[in-house]
Every structure is written in C-alpha cells, then in structure tokens.
CHARMM-style PDB file with segment names, atoms N, HN, CA, C and O in Angstrom:
ATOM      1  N   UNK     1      79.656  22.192 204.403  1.00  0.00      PROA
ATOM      2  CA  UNK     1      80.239  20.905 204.079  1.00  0.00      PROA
ATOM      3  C   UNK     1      79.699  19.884 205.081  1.00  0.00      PROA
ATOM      4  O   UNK     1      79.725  20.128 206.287  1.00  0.00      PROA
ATOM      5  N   UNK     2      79.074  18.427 204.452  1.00  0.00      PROA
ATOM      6  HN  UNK     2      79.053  18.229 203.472  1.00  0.00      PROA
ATOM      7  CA  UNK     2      78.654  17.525 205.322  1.00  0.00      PROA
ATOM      8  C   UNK     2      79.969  16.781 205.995  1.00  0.00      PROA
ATOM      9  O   UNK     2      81.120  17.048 205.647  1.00  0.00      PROA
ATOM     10  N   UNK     3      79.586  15.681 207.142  1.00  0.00      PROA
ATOM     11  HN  UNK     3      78.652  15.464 207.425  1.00  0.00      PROA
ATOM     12  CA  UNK     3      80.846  15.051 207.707  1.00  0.00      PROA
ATOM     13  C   UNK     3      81.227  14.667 206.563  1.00  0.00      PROA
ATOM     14  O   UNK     3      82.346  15.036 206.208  1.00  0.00      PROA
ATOM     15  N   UNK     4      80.598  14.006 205.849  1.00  0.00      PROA
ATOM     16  HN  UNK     4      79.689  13.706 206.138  1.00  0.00      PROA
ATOM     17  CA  UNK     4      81.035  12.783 204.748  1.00  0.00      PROA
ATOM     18  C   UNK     4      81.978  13.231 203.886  1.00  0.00      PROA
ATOM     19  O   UNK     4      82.852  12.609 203.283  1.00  0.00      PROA
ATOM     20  N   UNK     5      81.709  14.345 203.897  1.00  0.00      PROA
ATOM     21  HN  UNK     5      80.999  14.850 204.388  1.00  0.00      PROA
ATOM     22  CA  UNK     5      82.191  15.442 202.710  1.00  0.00      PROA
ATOM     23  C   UNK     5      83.845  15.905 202.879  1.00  0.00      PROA
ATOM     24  O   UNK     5      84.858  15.821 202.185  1.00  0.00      PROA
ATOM     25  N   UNK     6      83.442  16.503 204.381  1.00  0.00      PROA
ATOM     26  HN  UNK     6      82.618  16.571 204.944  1.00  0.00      PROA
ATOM     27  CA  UNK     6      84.731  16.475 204.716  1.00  0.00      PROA
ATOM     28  C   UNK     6      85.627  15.496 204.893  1.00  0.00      PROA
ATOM     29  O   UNK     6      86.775  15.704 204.501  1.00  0.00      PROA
ATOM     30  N   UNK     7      85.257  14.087 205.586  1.00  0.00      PROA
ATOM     31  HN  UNK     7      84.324  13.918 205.905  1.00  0.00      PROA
ATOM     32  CA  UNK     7      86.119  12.960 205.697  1.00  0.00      PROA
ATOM     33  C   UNK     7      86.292  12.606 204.185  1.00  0.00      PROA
ATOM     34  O   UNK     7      87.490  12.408 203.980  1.00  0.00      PROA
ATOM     35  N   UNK     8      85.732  12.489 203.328  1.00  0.00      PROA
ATOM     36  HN  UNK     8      84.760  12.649 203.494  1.00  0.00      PROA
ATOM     37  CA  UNK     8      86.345  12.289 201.672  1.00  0.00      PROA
ATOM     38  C   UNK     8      87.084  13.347 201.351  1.00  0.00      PROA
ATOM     39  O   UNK     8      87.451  13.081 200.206  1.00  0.00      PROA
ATOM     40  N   UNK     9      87.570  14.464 201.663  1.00  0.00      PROA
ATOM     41  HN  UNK     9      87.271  14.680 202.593  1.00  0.00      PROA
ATOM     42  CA  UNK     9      88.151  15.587 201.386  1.00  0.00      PROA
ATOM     43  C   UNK     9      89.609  15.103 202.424  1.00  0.00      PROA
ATOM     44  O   UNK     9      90.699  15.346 201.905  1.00  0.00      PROA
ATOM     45  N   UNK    10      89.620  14.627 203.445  1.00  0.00      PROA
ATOM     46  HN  UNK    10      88.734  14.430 203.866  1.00  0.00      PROA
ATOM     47  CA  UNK    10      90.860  14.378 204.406  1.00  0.00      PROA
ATOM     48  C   UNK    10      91.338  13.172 203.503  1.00  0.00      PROA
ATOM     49  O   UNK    10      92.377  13.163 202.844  1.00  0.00      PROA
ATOM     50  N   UNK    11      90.435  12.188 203.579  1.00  0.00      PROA
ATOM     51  HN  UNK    11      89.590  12.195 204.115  1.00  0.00      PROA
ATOM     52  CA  UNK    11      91.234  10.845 202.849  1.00  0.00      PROA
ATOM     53  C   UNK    11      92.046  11.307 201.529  1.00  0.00      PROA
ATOM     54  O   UNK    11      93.237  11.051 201.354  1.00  0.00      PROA
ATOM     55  N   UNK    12      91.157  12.089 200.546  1.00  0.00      PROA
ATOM     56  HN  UNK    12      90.190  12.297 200.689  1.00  0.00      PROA
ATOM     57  CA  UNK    12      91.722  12.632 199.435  1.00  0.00      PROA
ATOM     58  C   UNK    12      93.382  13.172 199.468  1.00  0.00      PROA
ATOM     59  O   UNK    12      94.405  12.904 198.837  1.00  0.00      PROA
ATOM     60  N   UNK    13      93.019  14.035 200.523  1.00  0.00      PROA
ATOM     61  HN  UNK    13      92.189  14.253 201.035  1.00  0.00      PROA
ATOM     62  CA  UNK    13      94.185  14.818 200.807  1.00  0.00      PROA
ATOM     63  C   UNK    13      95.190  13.536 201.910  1.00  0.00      PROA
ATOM     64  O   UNK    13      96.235  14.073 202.278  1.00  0.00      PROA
ATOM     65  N   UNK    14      95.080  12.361 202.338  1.00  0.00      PROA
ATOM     66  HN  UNK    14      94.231  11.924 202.039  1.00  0.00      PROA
ATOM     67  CA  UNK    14      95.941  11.756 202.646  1.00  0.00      PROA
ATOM     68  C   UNK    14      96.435  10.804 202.049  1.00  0.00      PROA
ATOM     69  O   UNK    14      97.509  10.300 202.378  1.00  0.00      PROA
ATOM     70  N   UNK    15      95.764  10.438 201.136  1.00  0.00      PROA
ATOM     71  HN  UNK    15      94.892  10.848 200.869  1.00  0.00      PROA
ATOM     72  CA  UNK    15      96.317   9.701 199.975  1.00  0.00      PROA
ATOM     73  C   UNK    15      97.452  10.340 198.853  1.00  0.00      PROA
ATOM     74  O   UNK    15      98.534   9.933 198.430  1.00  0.00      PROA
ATOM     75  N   UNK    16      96.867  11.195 198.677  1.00  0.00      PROA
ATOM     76  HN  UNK    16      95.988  11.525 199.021  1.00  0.00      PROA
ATOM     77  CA  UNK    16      98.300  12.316 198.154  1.00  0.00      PROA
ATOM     78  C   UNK    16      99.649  12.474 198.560  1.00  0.00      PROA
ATOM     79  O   UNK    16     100.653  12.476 197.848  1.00  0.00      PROA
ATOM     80  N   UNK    17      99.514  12.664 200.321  1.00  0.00      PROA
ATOM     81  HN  UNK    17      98.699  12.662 200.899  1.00  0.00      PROA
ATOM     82  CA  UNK    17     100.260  12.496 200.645  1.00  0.00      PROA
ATOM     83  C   UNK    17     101.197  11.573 200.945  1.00  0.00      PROA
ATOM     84  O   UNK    17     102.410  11.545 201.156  1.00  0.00      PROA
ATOM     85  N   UNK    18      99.908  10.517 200.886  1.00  0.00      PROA
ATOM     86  HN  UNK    18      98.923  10.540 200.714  1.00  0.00      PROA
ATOM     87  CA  UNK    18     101.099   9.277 201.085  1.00  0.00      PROA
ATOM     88  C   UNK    18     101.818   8.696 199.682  1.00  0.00      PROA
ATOM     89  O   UNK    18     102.730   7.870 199.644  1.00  0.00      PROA
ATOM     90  N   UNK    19     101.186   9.327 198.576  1.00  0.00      PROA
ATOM     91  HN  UNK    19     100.445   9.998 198.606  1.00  0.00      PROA
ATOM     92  CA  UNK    19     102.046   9.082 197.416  1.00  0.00      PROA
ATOM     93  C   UNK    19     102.850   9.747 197.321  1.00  0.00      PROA
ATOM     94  O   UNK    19     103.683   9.137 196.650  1.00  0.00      PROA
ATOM     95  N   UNK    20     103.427  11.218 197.688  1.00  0.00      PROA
ATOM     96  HN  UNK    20     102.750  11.714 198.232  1.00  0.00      PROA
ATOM     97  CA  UNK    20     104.420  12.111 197.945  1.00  0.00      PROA
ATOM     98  C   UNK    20     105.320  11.435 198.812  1.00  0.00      PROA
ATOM     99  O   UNK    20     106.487  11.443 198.420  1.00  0.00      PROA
ATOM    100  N   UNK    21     105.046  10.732 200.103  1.00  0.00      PROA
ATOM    101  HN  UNK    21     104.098  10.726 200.421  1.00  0.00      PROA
ATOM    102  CA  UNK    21     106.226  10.541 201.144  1.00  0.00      PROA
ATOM    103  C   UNK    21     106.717   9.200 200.278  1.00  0.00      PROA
ATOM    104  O   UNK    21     107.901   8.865 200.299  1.00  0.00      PROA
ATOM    105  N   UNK    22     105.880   8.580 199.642  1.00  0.00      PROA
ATOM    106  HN  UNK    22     104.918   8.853 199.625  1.00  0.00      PROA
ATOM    107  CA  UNK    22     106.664   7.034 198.899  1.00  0.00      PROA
ATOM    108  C   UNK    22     108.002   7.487 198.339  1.00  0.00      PROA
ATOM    109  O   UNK    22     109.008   6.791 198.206  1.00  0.00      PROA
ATOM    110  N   UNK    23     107.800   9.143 197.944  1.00  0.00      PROA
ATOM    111  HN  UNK    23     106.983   9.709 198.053  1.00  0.00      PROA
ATOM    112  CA  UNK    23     109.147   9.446 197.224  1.00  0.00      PROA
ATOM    113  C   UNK    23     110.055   9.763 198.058  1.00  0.00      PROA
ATOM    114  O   UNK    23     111.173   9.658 197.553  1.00  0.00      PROA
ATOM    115  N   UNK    24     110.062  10.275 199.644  1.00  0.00      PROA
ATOM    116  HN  UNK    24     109.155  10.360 200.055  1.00  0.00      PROA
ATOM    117  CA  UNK    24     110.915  10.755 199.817  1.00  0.00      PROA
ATOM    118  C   UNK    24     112.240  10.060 200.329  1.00  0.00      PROA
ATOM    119  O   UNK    24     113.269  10.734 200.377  1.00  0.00      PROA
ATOM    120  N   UNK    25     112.249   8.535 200.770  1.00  0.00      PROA
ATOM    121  HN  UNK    25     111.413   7.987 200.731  1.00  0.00      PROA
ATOM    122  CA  UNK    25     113.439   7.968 201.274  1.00  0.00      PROA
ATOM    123  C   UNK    25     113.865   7.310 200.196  1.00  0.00      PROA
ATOM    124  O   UNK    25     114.849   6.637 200.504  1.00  0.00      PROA
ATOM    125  N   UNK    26     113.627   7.215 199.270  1.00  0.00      PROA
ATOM    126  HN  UNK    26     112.828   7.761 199.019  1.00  0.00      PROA
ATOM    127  CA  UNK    26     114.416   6.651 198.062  1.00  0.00      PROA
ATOM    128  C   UNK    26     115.432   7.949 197.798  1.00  0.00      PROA
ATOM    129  O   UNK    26     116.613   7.989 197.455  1.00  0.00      PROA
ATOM    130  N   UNK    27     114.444   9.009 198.112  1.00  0.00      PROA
ATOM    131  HN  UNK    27     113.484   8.976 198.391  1.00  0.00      PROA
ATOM    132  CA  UNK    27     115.377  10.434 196.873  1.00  0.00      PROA
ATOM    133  C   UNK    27     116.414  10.609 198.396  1.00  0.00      PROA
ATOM    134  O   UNK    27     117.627  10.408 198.342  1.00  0.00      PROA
ATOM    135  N   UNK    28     115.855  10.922 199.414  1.00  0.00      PROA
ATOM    136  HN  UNK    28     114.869  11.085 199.457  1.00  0.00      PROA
ATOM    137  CA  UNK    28     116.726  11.249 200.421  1.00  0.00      PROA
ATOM    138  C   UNK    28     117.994  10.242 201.083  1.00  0.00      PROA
ATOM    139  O   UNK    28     118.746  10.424 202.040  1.00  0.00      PROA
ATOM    140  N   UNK    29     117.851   9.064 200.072  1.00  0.00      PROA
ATOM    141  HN  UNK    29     117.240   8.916 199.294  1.00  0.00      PROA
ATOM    142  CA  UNK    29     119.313   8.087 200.286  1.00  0.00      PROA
ATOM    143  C   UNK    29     120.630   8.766 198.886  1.00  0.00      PROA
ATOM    144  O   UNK    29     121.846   8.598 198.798  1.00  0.00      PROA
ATOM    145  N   UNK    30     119.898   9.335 198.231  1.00  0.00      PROA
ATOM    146  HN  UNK    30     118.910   9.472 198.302  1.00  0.00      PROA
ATOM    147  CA  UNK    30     120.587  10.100 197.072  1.00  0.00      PROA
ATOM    148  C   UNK    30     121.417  11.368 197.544  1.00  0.00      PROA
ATOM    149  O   UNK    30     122.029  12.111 196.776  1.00  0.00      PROA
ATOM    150  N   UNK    31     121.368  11.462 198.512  1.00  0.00      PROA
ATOM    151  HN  UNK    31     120.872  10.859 199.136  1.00  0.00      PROA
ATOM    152  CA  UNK    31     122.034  12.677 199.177  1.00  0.00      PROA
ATOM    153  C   UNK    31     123.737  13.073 199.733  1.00  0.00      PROA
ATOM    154  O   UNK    31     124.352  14.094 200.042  1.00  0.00      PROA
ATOM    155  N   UNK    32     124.014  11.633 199.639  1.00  0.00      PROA
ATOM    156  HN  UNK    32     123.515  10.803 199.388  1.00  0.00      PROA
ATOM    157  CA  UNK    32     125.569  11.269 200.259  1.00  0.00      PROA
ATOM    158  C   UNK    32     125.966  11.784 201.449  1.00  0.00      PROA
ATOM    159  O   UNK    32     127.118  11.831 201.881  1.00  0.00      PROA
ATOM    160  N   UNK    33     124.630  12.300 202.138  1.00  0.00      PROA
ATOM    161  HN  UNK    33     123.694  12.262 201.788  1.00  0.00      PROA
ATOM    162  CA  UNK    33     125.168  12.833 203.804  1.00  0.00      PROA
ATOM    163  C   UNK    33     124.544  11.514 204.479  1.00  0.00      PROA
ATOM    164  O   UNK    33     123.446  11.208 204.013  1.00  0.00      PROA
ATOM    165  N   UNK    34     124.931  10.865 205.266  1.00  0.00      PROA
ATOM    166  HN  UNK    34     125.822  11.114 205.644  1.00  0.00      PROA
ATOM    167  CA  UNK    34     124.626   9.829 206.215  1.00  0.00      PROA
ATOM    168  C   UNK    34     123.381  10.597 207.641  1.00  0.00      PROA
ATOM    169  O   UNK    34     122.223  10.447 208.030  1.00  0.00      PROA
ATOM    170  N   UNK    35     124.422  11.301 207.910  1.00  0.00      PROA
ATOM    171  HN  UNK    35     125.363  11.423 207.594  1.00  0.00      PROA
ATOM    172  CA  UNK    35     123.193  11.937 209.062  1.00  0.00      PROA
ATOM    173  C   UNK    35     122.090  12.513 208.400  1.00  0.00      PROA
ATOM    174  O   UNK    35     121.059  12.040 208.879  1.00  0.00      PROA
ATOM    175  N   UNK    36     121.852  13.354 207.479  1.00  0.00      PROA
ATOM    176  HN  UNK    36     122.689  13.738 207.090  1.00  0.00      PROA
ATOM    177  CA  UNK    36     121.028  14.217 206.538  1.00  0.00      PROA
ATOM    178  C   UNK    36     120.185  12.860 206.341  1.00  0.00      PROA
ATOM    179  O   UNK    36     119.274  12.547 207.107  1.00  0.00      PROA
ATOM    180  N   UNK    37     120.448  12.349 205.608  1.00  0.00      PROA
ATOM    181  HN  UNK    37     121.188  12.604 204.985  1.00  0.00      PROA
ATOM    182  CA  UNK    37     119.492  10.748 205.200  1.00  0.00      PROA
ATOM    183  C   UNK    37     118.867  10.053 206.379  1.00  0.00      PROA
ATOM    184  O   UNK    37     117.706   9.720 206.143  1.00  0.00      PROA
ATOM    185  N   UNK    38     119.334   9.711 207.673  1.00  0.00      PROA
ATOM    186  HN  UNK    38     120.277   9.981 207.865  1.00  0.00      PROA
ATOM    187  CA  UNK    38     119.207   9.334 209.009  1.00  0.00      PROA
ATOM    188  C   UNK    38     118.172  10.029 209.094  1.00  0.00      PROA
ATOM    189  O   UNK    38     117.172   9.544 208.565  1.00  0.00      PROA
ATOM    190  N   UNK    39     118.052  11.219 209.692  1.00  0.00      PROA
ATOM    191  HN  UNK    39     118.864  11.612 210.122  1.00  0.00      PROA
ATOM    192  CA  UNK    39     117.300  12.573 209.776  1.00  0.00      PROA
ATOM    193  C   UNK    39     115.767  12.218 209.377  1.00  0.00      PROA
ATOM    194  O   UNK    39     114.730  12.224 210.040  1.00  0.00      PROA
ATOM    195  N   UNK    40     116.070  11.879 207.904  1.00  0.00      PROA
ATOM    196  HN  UNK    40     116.912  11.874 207.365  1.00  0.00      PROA
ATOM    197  CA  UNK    40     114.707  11.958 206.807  1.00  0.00      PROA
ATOM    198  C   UNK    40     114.185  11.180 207.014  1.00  0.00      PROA
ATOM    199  O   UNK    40     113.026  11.409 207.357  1.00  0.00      PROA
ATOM    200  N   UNK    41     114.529  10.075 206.974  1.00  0.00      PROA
ATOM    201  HN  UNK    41     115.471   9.888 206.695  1.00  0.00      PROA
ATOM    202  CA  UNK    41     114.096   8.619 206.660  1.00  0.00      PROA
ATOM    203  C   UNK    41     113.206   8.843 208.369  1.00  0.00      PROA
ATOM    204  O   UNK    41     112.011   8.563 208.462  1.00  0.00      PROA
ATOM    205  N   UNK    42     113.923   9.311 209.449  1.00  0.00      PROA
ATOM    206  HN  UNK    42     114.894   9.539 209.373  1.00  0.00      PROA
ATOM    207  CA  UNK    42     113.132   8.761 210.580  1.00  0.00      PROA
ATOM    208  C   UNK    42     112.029   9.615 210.593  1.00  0.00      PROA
ATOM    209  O   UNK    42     110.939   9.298 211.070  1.00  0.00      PROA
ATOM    210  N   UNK    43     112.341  10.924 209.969  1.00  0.00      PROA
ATOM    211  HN  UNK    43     113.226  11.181 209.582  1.00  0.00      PROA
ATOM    212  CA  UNK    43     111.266  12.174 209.946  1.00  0.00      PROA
ATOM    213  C   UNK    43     110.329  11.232 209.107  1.00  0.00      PROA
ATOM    214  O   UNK    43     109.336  10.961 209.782  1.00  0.00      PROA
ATOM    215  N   UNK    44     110.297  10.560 207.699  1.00  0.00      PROA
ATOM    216  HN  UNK    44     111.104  10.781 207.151  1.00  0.00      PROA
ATOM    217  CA  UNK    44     109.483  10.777 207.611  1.00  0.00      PROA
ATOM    218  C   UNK    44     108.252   9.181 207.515  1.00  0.00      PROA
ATOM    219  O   UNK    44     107.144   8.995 207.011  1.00  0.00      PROA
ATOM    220  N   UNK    45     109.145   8.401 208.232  1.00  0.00      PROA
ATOM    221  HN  UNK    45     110.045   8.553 208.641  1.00  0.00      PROA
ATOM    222  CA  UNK    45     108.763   7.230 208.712  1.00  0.00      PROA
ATOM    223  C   UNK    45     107.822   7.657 210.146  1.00  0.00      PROA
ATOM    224  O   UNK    45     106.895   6.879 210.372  1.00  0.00      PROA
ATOM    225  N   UNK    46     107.966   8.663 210.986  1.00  0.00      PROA
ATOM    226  HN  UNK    46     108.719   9.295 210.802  1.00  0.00      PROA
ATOM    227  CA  UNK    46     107.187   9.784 211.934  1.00  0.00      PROA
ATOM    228  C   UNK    46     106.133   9.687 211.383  1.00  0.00      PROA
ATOM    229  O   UNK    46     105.273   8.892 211.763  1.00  0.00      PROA
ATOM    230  N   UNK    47     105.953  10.673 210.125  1.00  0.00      PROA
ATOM    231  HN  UNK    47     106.651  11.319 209.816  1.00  0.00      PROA
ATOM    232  CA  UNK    47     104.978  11.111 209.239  1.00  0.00      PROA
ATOM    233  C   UNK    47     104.050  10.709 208.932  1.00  0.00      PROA
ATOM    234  O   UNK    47     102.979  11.311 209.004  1.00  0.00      PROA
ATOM    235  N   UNK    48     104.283   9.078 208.318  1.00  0.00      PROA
ATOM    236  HN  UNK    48     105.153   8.589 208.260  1.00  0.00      PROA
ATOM    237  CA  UNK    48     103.568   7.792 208.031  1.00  0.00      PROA
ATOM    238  C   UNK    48     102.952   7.610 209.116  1.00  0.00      PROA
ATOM    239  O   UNK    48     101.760   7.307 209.082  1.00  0.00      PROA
ATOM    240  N   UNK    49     103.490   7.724 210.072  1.00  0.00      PROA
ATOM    241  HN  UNK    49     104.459   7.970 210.100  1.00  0.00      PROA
ATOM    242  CA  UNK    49     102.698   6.288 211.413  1.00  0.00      PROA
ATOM    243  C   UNK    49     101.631   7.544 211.985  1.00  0.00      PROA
ATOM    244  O   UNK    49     100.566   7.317 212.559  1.00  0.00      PROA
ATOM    245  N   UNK    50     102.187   8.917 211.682  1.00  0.00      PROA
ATOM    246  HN  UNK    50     103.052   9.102 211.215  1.00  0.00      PROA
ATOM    247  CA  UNK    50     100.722   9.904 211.930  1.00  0.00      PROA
ATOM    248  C   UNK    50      99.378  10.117 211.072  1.00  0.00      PROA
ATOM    249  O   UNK    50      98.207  10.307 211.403  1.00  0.00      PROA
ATOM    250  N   UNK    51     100.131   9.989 209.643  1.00  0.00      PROA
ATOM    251  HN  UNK    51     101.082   9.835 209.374  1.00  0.00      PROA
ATOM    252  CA  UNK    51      98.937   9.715 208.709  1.00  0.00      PROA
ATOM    253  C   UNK    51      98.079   8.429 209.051  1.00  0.00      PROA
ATOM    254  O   UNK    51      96.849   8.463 209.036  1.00  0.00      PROA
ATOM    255  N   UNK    52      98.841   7.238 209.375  1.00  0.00      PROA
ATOM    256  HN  UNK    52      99.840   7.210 209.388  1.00  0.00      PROA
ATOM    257  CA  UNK    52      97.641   6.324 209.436  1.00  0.00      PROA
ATOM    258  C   UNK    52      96.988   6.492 210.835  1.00  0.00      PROA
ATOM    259  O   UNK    52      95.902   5.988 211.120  1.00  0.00      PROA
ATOM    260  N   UNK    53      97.565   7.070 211.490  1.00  0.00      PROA
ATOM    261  HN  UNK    53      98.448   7.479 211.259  1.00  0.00      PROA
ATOM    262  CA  UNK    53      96.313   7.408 212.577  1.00  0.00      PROA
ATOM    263  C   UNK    53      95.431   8.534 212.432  1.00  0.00      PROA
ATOM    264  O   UNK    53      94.691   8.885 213.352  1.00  0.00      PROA
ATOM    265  N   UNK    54      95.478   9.171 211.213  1.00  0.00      PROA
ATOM    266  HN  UNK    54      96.079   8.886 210.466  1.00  0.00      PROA
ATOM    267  CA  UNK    54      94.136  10.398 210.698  1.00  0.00      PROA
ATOM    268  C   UNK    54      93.421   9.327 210.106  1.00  0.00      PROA
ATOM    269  O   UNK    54      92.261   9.194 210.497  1.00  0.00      PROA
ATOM    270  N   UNK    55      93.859   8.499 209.218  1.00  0.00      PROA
ATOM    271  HN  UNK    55      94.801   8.607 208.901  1.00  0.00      PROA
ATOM    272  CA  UNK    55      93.366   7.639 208.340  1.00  0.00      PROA
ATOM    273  C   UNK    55      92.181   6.277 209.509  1.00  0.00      PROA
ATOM    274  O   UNK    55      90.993   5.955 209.486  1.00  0.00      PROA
ATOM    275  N   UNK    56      93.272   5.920 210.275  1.00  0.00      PROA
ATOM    276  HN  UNK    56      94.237   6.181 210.294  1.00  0.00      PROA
ATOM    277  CA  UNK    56      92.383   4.512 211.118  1.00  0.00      PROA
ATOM    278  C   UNK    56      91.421   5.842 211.948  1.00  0.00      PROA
ATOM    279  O   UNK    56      90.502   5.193 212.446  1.00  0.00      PROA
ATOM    280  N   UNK    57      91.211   7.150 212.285  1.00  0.00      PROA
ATOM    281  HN  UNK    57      91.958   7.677 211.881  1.00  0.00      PROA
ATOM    282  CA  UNK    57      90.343   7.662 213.006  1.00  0.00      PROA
ATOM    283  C   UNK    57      88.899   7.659 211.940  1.00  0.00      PROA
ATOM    284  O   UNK    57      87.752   7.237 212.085  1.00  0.00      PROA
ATOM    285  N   UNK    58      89.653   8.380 210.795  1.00  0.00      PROA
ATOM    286  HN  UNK    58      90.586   8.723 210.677  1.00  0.00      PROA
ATOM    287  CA  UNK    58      88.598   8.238 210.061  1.00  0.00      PROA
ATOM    288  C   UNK    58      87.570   6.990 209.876  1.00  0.00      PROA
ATOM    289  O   UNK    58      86.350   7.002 209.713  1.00  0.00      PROA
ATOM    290  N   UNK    59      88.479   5.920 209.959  1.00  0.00      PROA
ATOM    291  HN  UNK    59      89.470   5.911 210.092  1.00  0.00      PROA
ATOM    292  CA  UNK    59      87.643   4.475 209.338  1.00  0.00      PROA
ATOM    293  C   UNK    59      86.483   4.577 210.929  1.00  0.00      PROA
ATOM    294  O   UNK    59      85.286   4.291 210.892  1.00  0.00      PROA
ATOM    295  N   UNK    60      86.983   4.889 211.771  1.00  0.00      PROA
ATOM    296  HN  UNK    60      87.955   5.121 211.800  1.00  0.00      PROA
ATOM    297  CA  UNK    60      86.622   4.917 213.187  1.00  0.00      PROA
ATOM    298  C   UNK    60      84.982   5.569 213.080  1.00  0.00      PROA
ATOM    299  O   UNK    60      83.847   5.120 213.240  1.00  0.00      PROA
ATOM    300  N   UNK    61      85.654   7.013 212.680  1.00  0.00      PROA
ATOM    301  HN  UNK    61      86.576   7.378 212.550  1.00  0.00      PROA
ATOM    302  CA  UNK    61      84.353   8.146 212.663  1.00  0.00      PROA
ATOM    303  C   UNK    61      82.942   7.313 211.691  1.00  0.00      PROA
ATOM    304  O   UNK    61      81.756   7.375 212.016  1.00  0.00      PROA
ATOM    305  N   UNK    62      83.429   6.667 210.625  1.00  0.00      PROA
ATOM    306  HN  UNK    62      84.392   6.617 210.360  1.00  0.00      PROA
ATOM    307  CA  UNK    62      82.197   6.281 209.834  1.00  0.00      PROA
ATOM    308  C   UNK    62      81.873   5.043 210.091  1.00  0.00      PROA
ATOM    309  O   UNK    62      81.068   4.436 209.385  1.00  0.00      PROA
ATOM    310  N   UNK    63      82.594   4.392 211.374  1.00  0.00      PROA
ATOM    311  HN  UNK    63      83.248   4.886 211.948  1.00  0.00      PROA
ATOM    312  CA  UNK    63      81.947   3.652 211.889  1.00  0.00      PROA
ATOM    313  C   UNK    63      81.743   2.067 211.179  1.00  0.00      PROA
ATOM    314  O   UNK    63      80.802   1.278 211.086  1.00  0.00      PROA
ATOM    315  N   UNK    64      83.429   2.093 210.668  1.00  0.00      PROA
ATOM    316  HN  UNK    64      84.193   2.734 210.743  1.00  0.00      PROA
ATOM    317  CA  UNK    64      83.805   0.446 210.283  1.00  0.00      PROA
ATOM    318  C   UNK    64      85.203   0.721 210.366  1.00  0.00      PROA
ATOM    319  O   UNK    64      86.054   1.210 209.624  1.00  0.00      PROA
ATOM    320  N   UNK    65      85.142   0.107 211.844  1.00  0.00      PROA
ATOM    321  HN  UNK    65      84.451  -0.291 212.447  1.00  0.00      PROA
ATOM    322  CA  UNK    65      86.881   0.065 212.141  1.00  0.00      PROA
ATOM    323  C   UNK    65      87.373  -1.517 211.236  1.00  0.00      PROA
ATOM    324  O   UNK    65      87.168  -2.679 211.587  1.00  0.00      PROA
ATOM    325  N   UNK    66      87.817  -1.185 210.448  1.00  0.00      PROA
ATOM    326  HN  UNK    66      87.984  -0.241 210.163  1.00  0.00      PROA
ATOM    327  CA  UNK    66      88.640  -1.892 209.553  1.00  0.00      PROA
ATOM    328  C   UNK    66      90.257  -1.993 209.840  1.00  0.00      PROA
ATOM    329  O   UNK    66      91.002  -2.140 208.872  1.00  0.00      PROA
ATOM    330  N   UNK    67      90.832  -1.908 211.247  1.00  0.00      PROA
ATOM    331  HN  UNK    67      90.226  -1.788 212.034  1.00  0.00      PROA
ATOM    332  CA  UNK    67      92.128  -1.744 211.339  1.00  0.00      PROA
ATOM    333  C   UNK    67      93.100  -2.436 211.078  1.00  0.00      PROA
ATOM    334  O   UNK    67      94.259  -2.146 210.782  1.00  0.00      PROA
ATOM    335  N   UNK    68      92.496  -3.516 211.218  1.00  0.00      PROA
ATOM    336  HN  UNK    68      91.554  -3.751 211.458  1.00  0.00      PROA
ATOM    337  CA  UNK    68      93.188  -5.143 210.515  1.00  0.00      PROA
ATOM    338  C   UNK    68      93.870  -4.599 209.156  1.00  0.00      PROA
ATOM    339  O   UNK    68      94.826  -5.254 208.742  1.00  0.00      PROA
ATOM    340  N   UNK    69      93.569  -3.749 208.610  1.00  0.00      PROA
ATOM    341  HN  UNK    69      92.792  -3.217 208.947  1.00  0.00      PROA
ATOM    342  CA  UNK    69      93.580  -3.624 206.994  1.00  0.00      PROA
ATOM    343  C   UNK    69      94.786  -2.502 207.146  1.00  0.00      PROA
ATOM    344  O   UNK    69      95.412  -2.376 206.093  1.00  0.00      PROA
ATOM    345  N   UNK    70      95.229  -1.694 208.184  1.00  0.00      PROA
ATOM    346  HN  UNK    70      94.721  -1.796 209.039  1.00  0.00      PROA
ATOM    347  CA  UNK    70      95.770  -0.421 207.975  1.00  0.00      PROA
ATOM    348  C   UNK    70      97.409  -1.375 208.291  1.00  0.00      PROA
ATOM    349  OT1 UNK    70      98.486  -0.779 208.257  1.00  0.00      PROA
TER     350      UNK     70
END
C-alpha cells in the first residue's frame, strides 16, 4: 500500500466515523439518565476533537495544511 493509499483509506474510515458519532448525542439525550447522557455527550465530544487531529495530521502529511478549514 502507497502513503496516498493509505491516507485515503484513514480519511475514508474517518469520515464514517464522523457520520456515526453525528448520531450519537441526539440518541444518547433519549436515554432519561442525566449522568448516563453527561457521560456520552462528553465521551464523545473527546472523540471528535481526536478525530480531527488524525484528520488536520493528515492534511499536514500531504502537505497542505488547510487548518483554517477544520
């Protein structure tokens, strides 16, 4: 596998994910536990701010830091 190859294979796979986490604090306010919901929402607001730092490394690695944009 070339770099390129692989960094289109990470983005792929982080874009997915970030359409998966769009779902999860809407569904996890559906829960009627206050702490349980607390919990999620910060877990997975965590989550986010780690994906875009795979994501801004990547823009990094190919060498057009575009961060303005993230």
């Amino acid at each position: 596998m070339t770099q390129d190859e692989a960094i289109q294979k990470i983005e792929d796979a982080c874009k997915i994910i970030s359409l998966e986490m769009m779902k999860v604090t809407p569904t996890a306010r559906q829960l009627d536990d206050e702490e349980t919901t607390a919990a999620i929402v910060e877990a997975s607001y965590k989550l986010t701010i780690e994906l875009e730092v795979i994501k801004k490394k990547l823009i990094q690695l190919k060498g057009r830091d575009d961060s303005a944009e993230l």
